[in-house]
N, C-alpha and C positions, 0 to 999 in steps of 0.2 A: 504494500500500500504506500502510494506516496505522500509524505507528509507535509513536504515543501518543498517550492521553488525559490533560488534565492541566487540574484548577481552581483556578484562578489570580485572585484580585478585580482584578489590576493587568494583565491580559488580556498584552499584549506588551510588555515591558521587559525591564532588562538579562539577568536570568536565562535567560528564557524565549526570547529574538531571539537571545542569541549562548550562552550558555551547553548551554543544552535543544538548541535548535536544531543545534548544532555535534555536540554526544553523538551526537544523533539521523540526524545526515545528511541533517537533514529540506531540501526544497527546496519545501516550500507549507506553511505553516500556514494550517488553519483554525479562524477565528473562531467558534465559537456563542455569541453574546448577543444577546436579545431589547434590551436598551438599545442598543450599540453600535450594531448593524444599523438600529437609526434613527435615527442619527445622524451624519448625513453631515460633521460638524465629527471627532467620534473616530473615523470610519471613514480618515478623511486625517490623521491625527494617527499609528494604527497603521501603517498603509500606511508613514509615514515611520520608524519603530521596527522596521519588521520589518530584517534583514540581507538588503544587496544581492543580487541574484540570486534570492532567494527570493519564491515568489509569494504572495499573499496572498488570500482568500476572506474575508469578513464577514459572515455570514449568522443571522435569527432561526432561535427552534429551528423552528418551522412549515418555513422555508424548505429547511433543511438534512434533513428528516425528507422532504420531498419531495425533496431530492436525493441520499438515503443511499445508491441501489443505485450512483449513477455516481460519488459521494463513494467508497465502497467499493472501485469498480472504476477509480479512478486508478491510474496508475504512477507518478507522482511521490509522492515518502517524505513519507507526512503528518501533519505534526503537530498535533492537535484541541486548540484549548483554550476551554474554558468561563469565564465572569466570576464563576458563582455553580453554588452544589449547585443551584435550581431548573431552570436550564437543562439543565445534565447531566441531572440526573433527567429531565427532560420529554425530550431525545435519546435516551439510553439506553433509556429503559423502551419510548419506542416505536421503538427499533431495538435488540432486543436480543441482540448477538451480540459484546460485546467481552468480554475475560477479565479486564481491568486499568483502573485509575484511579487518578491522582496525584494527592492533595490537595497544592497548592504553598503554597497561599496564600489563607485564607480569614479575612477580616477581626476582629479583635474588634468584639464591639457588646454593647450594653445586653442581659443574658441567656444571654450567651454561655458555654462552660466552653471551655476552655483544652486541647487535643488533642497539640497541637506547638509546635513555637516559633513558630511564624506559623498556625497553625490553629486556630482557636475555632469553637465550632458551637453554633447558637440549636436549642431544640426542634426547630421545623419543618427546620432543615439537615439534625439527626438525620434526621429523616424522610423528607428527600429522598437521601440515604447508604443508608438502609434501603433504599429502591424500589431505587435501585443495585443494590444487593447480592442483592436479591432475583432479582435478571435474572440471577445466577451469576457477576457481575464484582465481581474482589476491590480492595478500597481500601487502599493505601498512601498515605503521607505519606513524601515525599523532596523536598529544598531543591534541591538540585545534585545533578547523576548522582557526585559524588565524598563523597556524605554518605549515612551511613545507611538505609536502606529501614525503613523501621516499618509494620509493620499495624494500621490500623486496629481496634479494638474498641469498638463501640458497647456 
């Protein structure tokens, strides 16, 4: 069962391995990043970040859109997380049946406007937030399950 979605540019650390993780009761997070996923250096890098006991998947979006029915149909509590709005976007729009999204953690860069305390978003993020939303799944911004839920508004 999945239990959240959540994008994150710093994919698995502290928040996200023990914090989220522990909220959630999750015992597998899944990875979606088209970088990650080819990188067999930060694929064992995460692997060693995730918290004991929990399993771990690293998958591009290609990969995981070919494994969405049986991604779906786990029993283990799962927790999804994206590196960037592209991937999500490209997940979600071609699986679209989630209700929710965490923006955790999306990087400043050159162009960017300022959303949250850790949330900045370039044009094209807009745009991949947009396709989000358009599949009927709503966008929050939350740091820790013990801080504010904010809705996004583009």
């Amino acid at each position: 069962m999945i239990k959240a979605l959540r994008i994150d540019h710093r994919l698995v650390h502290g928040q996200v391995a023990f914090t989220w993780t522990h909220f959630l009761a999750a015992t597998r997070i899944i990875v979606i990043d088209d970088k990650a996923a080819a990188d067999e250096f930060q694929k064992m890098a995460l692997n060693m970040a995730k918290p004991a006991g929990c399993k771990l998947n690293v998958f591009s979006v290609d990969k995981a859109l070919e494994r969405a029915e049986k991604i779906d149909s786990l029993t283990d509590s799962v927790f999804i997380i994206f590196g960037s709005t592209k991937d999500a976007a490209g997940y979600i729009t071609g699986h679209p049946v989630f209700k929710e999204l965490n923006l955790g953690g999306v990087a400043k860069k050159e162009g960017s406007r300022n959303y949250a305390d850790v949330v900045y978003l370039t044009p094209e993020e807009e745009d991949d937030i947009r396709a989000i939303m358009a599949t009927g799944c709503k966008v929050f911004m939350q740091q820790l399950p013990t801080t504010k839920r904010e809705s996004l508004t583009l």
